[in-house]
NUZAZA-47636 format. One line per field, with one value per residue (C-alpha): x, y, z; residue number from 1. Coordinates in nm, 2 decimals. Example, Ala and Ser with C-alpha at 12.3 -4.5 7.8 and 13.67 -1.06 7.14 Angstrom:
2
X: c(1.23	1.37)
Y: c(-0.45	-0.11)
Z: c(0.78	0.71)
n: c(1	2)
***
This chain:
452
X: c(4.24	4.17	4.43	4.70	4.58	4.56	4.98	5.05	4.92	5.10	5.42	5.31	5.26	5.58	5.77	5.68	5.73	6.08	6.10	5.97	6.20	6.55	6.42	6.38	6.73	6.88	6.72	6.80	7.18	7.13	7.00	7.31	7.58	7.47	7.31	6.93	6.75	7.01	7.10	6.91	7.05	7.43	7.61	7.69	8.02	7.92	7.86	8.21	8.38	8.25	8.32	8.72	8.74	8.62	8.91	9.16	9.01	9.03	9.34	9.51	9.36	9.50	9.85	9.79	9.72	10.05	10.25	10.11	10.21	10.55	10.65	10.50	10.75	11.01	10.94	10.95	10.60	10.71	10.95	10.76	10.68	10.75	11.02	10.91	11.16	10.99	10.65	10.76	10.90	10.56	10.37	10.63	10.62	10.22	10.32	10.54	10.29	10.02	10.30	10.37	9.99	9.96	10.24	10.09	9.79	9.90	10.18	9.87	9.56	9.26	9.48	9.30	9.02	9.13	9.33	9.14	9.20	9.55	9.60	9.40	9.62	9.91	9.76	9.73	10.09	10.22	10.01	10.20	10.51	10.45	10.32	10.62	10.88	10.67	10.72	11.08	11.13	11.18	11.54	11.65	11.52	11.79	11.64	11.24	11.22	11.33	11.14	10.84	10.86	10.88	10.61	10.37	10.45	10.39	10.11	9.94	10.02	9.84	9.54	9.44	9.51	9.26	9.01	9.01	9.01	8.72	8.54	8.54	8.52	8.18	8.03	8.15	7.89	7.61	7.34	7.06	7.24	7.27	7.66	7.57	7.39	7.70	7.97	7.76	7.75	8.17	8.19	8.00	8.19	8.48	8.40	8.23	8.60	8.80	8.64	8.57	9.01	9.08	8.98	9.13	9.47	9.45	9.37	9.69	9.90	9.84	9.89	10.20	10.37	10.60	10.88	10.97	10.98	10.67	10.54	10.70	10.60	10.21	10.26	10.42	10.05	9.84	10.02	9.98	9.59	9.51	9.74	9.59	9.22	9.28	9.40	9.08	8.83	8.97	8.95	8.50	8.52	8.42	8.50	8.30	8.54	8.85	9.15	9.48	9.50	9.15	9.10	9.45	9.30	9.01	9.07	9.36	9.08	8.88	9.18	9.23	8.92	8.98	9.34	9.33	9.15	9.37	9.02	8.89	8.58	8.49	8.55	8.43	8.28	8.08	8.32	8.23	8.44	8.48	8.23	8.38	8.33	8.56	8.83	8.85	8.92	9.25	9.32	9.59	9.70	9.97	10.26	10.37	10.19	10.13	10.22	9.95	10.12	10.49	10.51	10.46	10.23	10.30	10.02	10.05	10.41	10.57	10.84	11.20	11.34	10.96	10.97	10.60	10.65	10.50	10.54	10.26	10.32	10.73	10.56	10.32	10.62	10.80	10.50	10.51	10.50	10.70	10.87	11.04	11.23	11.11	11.27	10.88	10.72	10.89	10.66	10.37	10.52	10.38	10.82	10.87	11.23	11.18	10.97	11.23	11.53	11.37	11.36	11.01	10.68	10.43	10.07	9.78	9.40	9.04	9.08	9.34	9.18	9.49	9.83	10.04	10.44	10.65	11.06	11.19	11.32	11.26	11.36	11.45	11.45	11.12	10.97	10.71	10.38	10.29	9.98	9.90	9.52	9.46	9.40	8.97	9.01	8.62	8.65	8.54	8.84	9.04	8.91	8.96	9.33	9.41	9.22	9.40	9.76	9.64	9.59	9.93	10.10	9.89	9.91	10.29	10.37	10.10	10.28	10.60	10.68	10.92	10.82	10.83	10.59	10.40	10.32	10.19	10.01	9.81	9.76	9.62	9.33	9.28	9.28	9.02	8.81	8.73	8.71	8.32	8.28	8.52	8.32	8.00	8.11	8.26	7.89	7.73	7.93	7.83	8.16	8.14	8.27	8.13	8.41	8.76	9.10	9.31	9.52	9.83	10.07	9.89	10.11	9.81	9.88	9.74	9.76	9.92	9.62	9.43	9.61	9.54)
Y: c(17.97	17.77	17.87	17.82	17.52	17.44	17.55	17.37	17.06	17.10	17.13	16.82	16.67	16.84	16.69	16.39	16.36	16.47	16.15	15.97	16.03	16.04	15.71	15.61	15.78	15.58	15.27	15.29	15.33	14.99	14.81	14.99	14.87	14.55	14.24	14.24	14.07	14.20	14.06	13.73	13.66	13.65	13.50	13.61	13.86	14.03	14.40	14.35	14.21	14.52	14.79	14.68	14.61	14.94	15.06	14.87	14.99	15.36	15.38	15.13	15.38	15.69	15.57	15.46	15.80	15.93	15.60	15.70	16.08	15.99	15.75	16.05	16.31	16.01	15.98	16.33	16.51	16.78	16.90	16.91	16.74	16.36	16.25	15.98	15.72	15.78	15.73	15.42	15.29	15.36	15.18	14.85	14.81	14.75	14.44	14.28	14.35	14.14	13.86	13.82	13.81	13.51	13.32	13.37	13.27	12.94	12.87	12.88	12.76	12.60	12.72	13.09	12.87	12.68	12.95	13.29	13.43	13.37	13.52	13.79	13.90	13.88	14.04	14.38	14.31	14.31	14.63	14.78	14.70	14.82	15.15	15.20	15.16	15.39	15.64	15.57	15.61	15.96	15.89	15.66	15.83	15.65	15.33	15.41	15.12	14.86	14.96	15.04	14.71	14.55	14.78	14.66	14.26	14.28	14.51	14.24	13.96	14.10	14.24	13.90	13.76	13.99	13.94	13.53	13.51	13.78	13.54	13.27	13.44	13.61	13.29	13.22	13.48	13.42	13.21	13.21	13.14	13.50	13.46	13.76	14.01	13.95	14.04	14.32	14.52	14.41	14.57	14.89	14.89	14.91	15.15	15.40	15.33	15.39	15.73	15.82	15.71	15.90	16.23	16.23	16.11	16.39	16.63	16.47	16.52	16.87	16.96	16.73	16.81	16.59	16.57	16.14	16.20	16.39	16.08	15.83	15.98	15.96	15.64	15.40	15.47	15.41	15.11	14.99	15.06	14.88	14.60	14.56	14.66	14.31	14.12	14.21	14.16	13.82	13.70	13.73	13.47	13.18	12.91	12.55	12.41	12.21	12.30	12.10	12.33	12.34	11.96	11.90	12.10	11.93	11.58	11.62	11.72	11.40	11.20	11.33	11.23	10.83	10.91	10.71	10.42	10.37	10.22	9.96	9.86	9.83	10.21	10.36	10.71	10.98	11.19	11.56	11.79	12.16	12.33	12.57	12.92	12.73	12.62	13.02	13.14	12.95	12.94	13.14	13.29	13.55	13.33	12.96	12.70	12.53	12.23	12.07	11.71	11.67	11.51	11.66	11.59	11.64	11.62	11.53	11.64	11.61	11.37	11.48	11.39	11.32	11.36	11.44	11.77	12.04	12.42	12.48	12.22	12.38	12.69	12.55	12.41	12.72	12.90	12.65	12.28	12.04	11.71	11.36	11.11	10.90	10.60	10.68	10.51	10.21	10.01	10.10	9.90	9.53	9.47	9.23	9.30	9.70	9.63	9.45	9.67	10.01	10.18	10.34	10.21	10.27	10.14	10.19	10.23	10.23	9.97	10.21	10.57	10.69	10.59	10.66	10.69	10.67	10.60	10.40	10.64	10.81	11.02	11.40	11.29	11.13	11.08	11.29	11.11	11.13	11.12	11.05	11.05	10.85	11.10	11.01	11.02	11.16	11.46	11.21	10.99	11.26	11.36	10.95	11.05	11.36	11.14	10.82	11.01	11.22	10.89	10.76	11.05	11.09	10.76	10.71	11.02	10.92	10.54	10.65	10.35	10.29	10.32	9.94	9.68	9.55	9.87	10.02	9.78	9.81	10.15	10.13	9.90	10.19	10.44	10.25	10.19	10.53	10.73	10.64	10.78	11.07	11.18	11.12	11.40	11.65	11.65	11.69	12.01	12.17	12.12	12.06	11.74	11.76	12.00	11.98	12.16	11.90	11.88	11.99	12.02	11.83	11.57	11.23	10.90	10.65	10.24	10.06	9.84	10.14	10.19	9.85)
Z: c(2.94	2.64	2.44	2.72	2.75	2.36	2.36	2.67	2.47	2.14	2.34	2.48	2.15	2.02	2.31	2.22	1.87	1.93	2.21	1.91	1.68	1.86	1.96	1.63	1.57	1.82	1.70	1.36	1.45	1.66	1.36	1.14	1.39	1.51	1.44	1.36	1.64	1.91	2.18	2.10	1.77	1.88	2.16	2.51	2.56	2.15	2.28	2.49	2.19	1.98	2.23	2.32	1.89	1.83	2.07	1.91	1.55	1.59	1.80	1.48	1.26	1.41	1.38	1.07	0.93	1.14	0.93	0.63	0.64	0.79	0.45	0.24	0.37	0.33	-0.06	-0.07	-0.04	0.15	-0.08	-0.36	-0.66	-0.65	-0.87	-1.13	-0.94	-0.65	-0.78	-0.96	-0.61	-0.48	-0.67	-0.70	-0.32	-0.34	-0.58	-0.33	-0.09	-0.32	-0.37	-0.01	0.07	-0.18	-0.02	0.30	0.21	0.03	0.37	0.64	0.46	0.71	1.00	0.98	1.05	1.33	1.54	1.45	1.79	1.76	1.37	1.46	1.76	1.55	1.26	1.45	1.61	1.27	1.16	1.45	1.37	0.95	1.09	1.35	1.03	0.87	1.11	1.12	0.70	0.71	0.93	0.66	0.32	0.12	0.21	0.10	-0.09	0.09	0.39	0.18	0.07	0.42	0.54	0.24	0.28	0.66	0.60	0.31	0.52	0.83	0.67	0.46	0.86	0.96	0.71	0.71	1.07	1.11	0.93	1.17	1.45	1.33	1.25	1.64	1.71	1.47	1.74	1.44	1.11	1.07	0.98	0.67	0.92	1.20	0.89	0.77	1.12	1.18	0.85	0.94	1.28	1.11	0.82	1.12	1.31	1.00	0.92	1.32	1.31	0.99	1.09	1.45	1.25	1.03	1.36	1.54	1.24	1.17	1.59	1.61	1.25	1.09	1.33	1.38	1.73	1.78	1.58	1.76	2.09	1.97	1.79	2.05	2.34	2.05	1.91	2.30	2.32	1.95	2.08	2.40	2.25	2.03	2.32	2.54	2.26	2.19	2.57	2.51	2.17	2.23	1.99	1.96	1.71	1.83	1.72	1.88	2.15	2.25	2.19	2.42	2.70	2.67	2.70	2.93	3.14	3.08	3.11	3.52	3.56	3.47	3.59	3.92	3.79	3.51	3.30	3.53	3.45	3.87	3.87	3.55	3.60	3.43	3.21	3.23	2.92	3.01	2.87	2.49	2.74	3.00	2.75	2.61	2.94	2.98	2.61	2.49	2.16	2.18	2.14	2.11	2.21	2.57	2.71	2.80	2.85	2.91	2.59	2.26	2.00	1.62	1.39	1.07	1.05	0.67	0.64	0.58	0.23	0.09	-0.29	-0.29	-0.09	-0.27	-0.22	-0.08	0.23	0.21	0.29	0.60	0.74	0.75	0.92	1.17	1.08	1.11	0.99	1.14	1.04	0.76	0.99	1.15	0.90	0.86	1.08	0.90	0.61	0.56	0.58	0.90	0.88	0.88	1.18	1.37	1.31	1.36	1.69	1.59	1.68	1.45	1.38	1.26	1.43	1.44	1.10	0.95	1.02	1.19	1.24	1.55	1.61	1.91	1.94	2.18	2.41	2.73	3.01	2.91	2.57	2.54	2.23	2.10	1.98	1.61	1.47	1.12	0.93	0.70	0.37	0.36	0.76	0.93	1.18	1.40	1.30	1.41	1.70	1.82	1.71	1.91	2.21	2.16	2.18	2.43	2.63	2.57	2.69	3.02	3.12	3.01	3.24	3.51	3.52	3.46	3.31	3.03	2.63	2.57	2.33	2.57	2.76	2.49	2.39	2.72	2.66	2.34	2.47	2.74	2.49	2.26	2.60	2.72	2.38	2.34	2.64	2.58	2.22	2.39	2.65	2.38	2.24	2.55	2.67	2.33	2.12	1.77	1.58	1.30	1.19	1.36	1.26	1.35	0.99	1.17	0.90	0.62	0.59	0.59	0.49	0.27	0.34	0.06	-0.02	-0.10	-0.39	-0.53)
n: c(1	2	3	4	5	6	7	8	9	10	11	12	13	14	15	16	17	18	19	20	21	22	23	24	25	26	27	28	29	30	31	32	33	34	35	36	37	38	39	40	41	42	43	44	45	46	47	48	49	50	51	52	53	54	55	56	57	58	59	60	61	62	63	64	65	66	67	68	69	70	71	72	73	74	75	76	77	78	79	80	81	82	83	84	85	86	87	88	89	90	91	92	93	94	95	96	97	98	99	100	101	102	103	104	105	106	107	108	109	110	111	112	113	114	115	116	117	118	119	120	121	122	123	124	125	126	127	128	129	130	131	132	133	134	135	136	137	138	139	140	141	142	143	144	145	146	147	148	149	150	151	152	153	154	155	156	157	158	159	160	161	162	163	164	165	166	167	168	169	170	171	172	173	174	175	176	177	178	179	180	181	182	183	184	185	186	187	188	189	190	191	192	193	194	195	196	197	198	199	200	201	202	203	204	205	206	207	208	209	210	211	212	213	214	215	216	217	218	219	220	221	222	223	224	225	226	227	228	229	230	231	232	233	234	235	236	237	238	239	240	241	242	243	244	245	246	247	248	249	250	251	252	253	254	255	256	257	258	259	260	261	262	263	264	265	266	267	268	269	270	271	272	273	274	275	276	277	278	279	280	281	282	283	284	285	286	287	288	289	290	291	292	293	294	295	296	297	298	299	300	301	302	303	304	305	306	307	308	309	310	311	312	313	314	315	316	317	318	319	320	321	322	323	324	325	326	327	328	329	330	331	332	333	334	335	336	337	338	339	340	341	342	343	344	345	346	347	348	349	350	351	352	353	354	355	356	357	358	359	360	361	362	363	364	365	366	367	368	369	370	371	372	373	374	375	376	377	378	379	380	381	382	383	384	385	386	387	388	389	390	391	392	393	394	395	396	397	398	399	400	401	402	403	404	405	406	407	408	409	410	411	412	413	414	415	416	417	418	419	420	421	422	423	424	425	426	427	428	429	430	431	432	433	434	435	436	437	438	439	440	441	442	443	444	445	446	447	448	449	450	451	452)
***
């Protein structure tokens, strides 16, 4: 009896020890994959965001490996050994890959920071679309390099996307400073994915062969799933900084708050901003921009004809900025006969932190507002200038009154009003302002006297 009881007991204890260490198994592979201090020491919606990204990552992945084996059999793999042209073709396509990346890179600048959600979403669309001409070289063989080139620039371009706006949406994350700890578990994430993706590729590929409509017909579902993997992960990031869209959407919901009073002191009222977790449920990023306000808003657009554009701001406007007449400016200039004869008006605020544009005009061809910072401009400067046109272009639509001197004048004094009250409510639904992306297309200004 004692020894049955003895072995009864060391199964016991054997039992145990084996509790013990998958448990210690299972949390060692927590602390690999995710953040130390998990859940506390990142923000709410993390483990969804990780889950749909891992989706996304080995679905990518897998149709990667099928792109990758499809432009091999195009450059001649399967038939051999590679010809020395071919080789040589092989490796050029990397270096316009690198080139294009650079360009890229220089063309979009701070905007990785201010839109990651948006990059990042596009990032994978272009991955897509690289690994669907991939599949497709082996039908045009004659024409490796060029698409191998394509492939390679879209492929640069997209990854360098990835990578710089990965950045900020970890740090989006990161609840305890612990921006180094959030990258390190994305980065084993996505090494775990990559290897988890690789060896279901190679799997796929040797069932499916080599034939471009067998690959097609396996690449096309998974190029859907990474796609729509990306779009579901972004819809959990929450982002405190304000970036145009964000700070639009924002204040346009302030300003229906003061809109029936029109800034009467008799019926001022408590301004409540929509909290950053409300604003990323109806932000979008897949294509264009909204319209938050019937009129537009150009921030910081270049100006045509400016002998000071550089390549680097050629670029940004290509990949999205913009530029207006250099009539704009006119008023801005201490010339009382350029003031008078131009149709533009243009002036400066808050004692010459921003300058803001309008034309003359209105109907279906209203005039956009323009916004200019002055080049030593505060984020909190800019803020004030998103908020002060956002202001003009509510109440302009909400009056519906014509685009005159005196109107705008009026409006100005409105804007001024209500924008301590409309910074004090940014802070107090948790948005940032010590660090905006409001740069638009980097076109700021300078006052003439601050060049004497």
């Amino acid at each position: 009896t004692l020894g049955a009881t003895s072995s009864v007991g060391k199964k016991q204890v054997w039992h145990k020890d084996e509790e013990m260490d998958l448990q210690s198994l299972l949390h060692w592979m927590q602390q690999s994959v995710l953040p130390k201090g998990y859940p506390g020491s990142v923000a709410d919606g993390y483990l969804s965001y990780v889950q749909w990204t891992v989706l996304s990552l080995i679905s990518g992945r897998i149709q990667s490996v099928l792109a990758t084996q499809a432009a091999l059999f195009a450059i001649g793999l399967g038939k051999g050994a590679i010809p020395m042209a071919a080789a040589v073709q092989w490796i050029l396509k990397d270096g316009v890959g690198h080139a294009s990346a650079i360009l890229y890179a220089a063309a979009v600048s701070t905007r990785f920071d201010a839109d990651p959600k948006r990059y990042r979403f596009q990032a994978t669309l272009a991955l897509t679309l690289a690994d669907l001409i991939s599949i497709a070289m082996p039908l045009y063989p004659q024409h490796f390099f060029a698409l191998a080139s394509l492939v390679s620039a879209t492929s640069s371009m997209a990854g360098l996307a990835q990578m710089a706006a990965r950045a900020r949406i970890q740090a989006s994350f990161a609840l305890q400073g612990n921006l180094a700890d959030c990258a390190r578990a994305g980065q084993t994430q996505a090494k775990l994915t990559g290897l988890l993706g690789t060896g279901l590729g190679a799997a796929l590929s040797w069932v499916i062969g080599s034939q471009p409509l067998a690959v097609v017909s396996c690449g096309l579902p998974l190029a859907a799933i990474s796609v729509y993997g990306t779009y579901r992960s972004s819809k959990f990031i929450v982002l405190r900084s304000l970036n145009k869209q964000r700070a639009e959407r924002v204040f346009a919901a302030l300003l229906q708050q003061i809109g029936p009073s029109l800034g009467r002191e008799d019926s001022r009222v408590k301004l409540r901003a929509p909290s950053p977790k409300e604003v990323a449920e109806a932000e979008t990023f897949c294509w264009g921009e909204p319209a938050i306000f019937s009129r537009r808003l150009l921030l910081q657009p270049l100006v045509t004809g400016a002998s000071s554009t550089c390549l680097r701001q050629r670029l940004g406007n290509f990949f999205g900025g913009a530029s207006v007449d250099p009539d704009a400016l006119l008023p801005l200039l201490d010339v009382n006969s350029a003031r008078d004869s131009c149709v533009w008006m243009s002036e400066w605020h808050a004692d010459g932190a921003y300058a803001l544009a309008m034309r003359l005009q209105t109907g279906a061809d209203a005039s956009p507002v323009i916004v200019w910072h002055h080049s030593a401009a505060s984020p909190l400067d800019k803020l004030k200038a998103v908020w002060h046109a956002c202001a003009l272009r509510h109440f302009l639509e909400l009056q519906d009154c014509n685009v005159t001197v005196s109107a705008l004048e009026e409006l100005h004094l409105l804007a001024h009003a209500w924008c301590p009250e409309a910074m004090l409510a940014l802070k107090e639904a948790g948005w940032s302002v010590d660090r905006v992306f409001l740069d638009g297309a980097g076109g700021s200004l300078s006052r003439q006297g601050d060049l004497d």
